[in-house]
N, C-alpha and C positions, 0 to 999 in steps of 0.2 A: 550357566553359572548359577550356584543354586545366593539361596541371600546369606548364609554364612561367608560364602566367597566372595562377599561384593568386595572393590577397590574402589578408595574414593583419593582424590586428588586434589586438595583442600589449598588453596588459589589467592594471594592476594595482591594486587596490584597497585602501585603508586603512579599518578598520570602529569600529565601537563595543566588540564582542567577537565570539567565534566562532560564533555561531549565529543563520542567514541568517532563520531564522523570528523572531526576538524582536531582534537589534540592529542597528546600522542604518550606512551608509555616510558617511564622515566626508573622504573624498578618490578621487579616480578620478584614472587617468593612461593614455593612448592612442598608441601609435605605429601606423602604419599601415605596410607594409612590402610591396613587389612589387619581384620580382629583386633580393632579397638585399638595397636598400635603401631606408631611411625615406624615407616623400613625403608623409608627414603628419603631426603631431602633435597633442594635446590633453591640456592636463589642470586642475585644478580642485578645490580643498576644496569640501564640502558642507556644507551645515549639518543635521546631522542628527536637529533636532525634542527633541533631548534633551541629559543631560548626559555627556560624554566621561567614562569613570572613571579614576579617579588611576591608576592601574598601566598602563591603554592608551596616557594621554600620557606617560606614562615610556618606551613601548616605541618609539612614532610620534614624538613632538615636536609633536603635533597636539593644541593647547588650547581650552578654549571662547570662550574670545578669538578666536579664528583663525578658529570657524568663524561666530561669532556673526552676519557680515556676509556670509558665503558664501551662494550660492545655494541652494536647496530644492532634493531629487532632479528633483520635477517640472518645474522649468526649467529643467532640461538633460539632461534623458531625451530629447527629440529632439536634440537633438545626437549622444549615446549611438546612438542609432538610427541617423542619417546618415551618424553616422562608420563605421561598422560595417555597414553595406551591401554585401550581394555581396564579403563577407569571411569569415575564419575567425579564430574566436575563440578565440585561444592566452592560456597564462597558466600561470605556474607552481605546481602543485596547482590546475588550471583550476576541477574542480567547488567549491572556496572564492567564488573570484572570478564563476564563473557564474549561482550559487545565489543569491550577495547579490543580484546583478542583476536576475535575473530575480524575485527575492522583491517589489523595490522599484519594479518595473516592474507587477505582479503588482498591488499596493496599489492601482495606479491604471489597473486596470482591463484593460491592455495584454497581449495574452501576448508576451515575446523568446523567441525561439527560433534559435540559430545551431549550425553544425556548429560543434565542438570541438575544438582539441589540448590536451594535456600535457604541460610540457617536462620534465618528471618523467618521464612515461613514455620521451618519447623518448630524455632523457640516459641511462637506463639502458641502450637501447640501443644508443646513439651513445658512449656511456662506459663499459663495463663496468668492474666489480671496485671502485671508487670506495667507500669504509667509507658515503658519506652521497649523496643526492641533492639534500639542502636547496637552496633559494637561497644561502644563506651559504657552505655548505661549497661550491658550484660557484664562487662567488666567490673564494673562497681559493684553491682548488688552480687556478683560470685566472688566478689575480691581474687579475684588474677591479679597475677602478678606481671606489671608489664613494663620491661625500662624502655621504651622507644615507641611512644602510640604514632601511627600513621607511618612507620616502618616496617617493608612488606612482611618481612620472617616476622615479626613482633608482633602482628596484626596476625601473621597466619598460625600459629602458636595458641593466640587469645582465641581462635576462631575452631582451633580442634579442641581445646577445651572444653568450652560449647558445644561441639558437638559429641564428644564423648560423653557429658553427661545427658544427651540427646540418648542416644544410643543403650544410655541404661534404664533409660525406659520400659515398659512392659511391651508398652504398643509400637515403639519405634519403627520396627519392619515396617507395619502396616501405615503408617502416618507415611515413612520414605516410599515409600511402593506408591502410593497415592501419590505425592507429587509427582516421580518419576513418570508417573503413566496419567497426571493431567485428571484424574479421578476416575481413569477406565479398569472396568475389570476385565481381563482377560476372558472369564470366561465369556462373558458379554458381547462382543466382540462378533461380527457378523464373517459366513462366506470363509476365504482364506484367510482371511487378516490377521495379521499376528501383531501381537505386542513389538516387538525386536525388528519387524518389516516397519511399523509406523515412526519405530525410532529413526529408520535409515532413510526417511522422506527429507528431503531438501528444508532449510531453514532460510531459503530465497524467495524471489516473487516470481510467482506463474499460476497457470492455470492448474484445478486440478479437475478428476472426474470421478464417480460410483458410476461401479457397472453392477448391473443385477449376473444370475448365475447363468443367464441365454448371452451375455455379453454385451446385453444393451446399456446406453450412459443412463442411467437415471436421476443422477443430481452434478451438475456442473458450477463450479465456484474458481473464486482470484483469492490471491491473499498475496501483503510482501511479504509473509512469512507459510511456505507449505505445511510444515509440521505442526507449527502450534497448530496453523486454524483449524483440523483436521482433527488433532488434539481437542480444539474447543468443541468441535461438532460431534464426536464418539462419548465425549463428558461429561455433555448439556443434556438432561433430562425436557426434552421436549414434545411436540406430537412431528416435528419435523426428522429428530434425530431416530425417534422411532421408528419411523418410516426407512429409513437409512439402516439403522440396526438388523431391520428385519427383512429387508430387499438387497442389503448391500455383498455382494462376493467379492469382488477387488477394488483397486484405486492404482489408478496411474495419473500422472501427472505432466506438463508442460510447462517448461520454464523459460520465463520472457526478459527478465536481465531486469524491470520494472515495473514499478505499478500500471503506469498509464498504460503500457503493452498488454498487462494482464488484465485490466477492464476492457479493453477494445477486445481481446480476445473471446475471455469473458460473454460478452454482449454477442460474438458473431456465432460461439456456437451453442449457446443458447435458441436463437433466432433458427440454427440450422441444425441442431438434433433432438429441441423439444422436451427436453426431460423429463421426466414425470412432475419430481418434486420440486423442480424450479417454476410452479405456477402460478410462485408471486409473483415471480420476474416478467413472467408470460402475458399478465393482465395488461390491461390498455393503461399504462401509461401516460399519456397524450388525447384525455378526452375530447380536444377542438382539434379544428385546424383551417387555416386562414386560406380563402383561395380567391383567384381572380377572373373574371370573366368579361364582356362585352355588351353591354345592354342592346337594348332596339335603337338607338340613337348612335351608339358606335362609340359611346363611351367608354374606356375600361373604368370595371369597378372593384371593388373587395369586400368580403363579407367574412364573416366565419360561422361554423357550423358542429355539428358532434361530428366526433370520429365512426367509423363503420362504412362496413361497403357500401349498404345500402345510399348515404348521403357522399360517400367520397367520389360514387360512380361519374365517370366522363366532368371532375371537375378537375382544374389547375390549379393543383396546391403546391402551395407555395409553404409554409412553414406547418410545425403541431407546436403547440403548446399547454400549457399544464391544468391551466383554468380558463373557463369564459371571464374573467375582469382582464387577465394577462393578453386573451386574444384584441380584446377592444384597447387596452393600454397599447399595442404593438402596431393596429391601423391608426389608431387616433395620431399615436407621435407620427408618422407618417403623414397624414394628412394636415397635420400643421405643418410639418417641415417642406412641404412641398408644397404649399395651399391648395389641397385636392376638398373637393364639396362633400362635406362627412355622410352626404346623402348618399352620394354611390359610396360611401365606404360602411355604409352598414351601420350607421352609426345615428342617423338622424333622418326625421321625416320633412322633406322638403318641399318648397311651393314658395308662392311669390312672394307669401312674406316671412320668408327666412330671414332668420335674426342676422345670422353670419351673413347672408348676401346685402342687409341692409347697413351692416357694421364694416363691411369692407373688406371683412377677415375672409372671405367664399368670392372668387369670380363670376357665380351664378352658373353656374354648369348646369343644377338642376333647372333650372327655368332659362334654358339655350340662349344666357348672355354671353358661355362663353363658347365657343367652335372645339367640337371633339377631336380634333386635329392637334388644337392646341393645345388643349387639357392633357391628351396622353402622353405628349412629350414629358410632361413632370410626371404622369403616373406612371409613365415607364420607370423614370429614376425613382420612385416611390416603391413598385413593384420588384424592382433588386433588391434595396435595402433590406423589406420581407423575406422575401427568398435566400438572401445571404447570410448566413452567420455569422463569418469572418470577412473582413473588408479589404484582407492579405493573402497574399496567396507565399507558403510559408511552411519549410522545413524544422520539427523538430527534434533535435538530438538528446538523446539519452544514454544511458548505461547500459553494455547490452550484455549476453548470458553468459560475457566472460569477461576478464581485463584486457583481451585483444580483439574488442568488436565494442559496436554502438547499433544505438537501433536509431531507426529515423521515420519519424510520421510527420506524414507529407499534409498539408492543407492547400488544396488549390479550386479555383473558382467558387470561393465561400464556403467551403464544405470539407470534412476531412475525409480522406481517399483511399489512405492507409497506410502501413507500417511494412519496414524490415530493418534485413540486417546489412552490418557491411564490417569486414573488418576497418580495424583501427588505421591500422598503417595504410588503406586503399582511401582513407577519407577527403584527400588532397588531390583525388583525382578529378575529380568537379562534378557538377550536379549531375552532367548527361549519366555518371556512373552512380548516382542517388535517385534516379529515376528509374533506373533499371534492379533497384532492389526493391521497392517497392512492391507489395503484392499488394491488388485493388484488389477493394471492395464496391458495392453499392450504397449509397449513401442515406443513411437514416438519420432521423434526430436524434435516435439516442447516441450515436457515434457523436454527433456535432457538441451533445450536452456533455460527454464525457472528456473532451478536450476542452472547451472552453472552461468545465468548471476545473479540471484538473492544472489549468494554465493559472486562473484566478488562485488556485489555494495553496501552491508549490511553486518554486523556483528554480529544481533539482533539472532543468533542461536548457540547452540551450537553443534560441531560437535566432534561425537565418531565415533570411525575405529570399525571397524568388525574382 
């Protein structure tokens, strides 16, 4: 399609409230537009399964009355679809209007997926200096005329306005070209890569890959989103994207239904094909790590130490960690919590007149008050606590790479194990059938730090005990 032929499909949407994940579409409005003019229309209250809240139809004039008799998303999602064929999906603050879309399309099983404008973006460029880019404030200072604000046609009208004087611009192609392709040039572009192949990359979460031109990975990455980030990384003028640019011949991709699945993946084949350019990822991570041994007295003790073969040889390590203050913060709580003598834990220089063995707080282990028999019984239970990340042994559920499946990452004896899939409707069949989906791994701290902080920062899962 050359840029005279572009179609654009100018988009605007009335909701329940702002958040594409939880509320729901209450009106759509469509123009369709080639050479500067409309040759199509549509638009359409919905009814959206719920109740309108007072302050939205104060803003819209969209009541539950209104939408009471309107049609369902799903009766006129292919229309949505037809209309918007071999178009481009503009809209004012697009990713609002795109996100609802593609959410409620999403529900019923569908992926949409179209390239995108901004008439946000582009007015800032086609308009500089302007205090606002709102719709509103564009409305004002262009004086449009508009009898219905925040009604979709009304809005979508005020919005080809905008963009028609967008469009008589000098530069316009090239300002729209530029967003459309995330600020890649074509010719730029490494290997087989095409512009129209990057368009048709997934807008879900997964892994993805660069191969050089012998077919090897040279840079492995996650993203919840495939397209943009990949967008972001052919865009970025960097010494990394160079590297890319100039090595890169194809990109294929794997899709995990989530984020967590796509770090965990992320992380295993990095570890397992070495990338070239991933060798930030590759560095040591985990400068210490804590381990435990047996003195001459028959003591168990703990210490910590640097990472490397040379020091990790023939020891029992129990955890890595980030920094030497986090490795001594991690035996110390331990040695309180158990009252183990800070001298076998690395931690203090002991002798008869230890403060702690004269304060009460130390049994005297180092100065054999107390019996090594009895001391390792608590350092056993000391020496778990280290060694375990998790104190649950614990199924997690997720979203998985379609609306009839879930993914489930397992955590058992402290440590996460690994992930799969199952469909939807087998999930009732009980755990023995969630253990056999399951594909293990071997267990690293970064696996363990990827779950714990992704449990700490999200909610998006549900989690069942064992």
């Amino acid at each position: 399609m050359s840029k005279k032929e572009k179609i654009y499909s100018i988009i605007d949407i009335e909701t329940t409230g702002g958040m594409s994940s939880r509320d729901r579409i209450t009106e759509i409005a469509m123009v369709k537009v080639k050479g500067g003019e409309i040759i199509d229309r549509y638009e359409s209250l919905i009814n959206p399964e719920r109740s309108i809240p007072t302050e939205i139809t104060r803003i819209t004039g969209i009541t539950n009355r209104m939408v009471e008799d309107a049609p369902k998303f799903y009766e006129i999602a292919k229309k949505i679809v037809d209309f918007t064929e071999d178009s481009i999906f503009v809209a004012h603050n697009v990713n609002f209007d795109y996100n609802f879309i593609r959410e409620e399309f999403k529900s019923l099983g569908y992926t949409y997926s179209k390239k995108v404008l901004c008439t946000v973006k582009l007015s800032r460029r086609a308009f500089p200096g302007l205090r606002s880019y709102s719709l509103g404030n564009l409305i004002q200072h262009f004086g449009i005329s508009v009898l219905n604000r925040h009604r979709a046609m009304d809005d979508v009208l005020a919005t080809f306005d905008i963009f028609s004087r967008i469009l008589q611009g000098e530069r316009h192609e090239e300002q729209i070209d530029r967003l459309l392709n995330g600020g890649i040039k074509e010719f730029n572009l490494p290997g087989n890569i095409t512009m129209e192949y990057l368009h048709t990359l997934p807008e879900e979460p997964g892994v993805y890959y660069f191969y050089n031109v012998h077919g090897t990975v040279i840079y492995v990455g996650k993203s919840i989103n495939i397209r943009s980030r990949i967008f972001q990384h052919l865009g970025t003028i960097d010494a990394k994207t160079e590297k890319l640019s100039k090595q890169s011949h194809a990109i294929s991709f794997e899709l995990t239904g989530n984020e967590l699945v796509a770090m965990l993946l992320e992380s295993k084949e990095i570890k397992s094909l070495r990338p070239e350019i991933n060798k930030a990822q590759r560095t040591q991570e985990y400068p210490y790590f804590i381990f435990s041994y047996r003195d001459e007295k028959g003591f168990l003790c703990f210490d910590f130490d640097r990472s490397g073969k040379k020091n990790e040889k023939d020891k029992e390590i129990l955890s890595y960690v980030a920094t030497k203050q986090g490795a001594k913060s991690s035996i110390y709580h331990v040695a309180k919590s158990f009252g183990l003598c800070l001298g076998k834990c690395g931690l203090n220089e002991c002798g008869m007149d230890c403060f702690y063995v004269h304060s009460q707080e130390c049994y005297g282990a180092s100065v054999m008050k107390e019996d090594p028999i009895e001391y390792n019984v608590r350092a056993l239970e000391g020496k778990e606590l280290l060694y375990k990340i998790f104190r649950e042994d614990f199924f997690l559920i997720l979203n998985g790479r379609n609306n009839d499946e879930k993914s489930l990452v397992l955590v058992q004896d402290g440590h996460y194990k690994g992930y799969g899939y199952m469909p939807k409707d087998n999930m009732d069949m009980g755990m023995e059938e969630w253990f056999e989906a399951i594909e293990t791994v071997r267990t690293t701290p970064e696996y363990d730090r990827i779950v714990s902080q992704y449990m700490v920062r999200n909610n998006n899962y549900r989690k069942v005990d064992i």
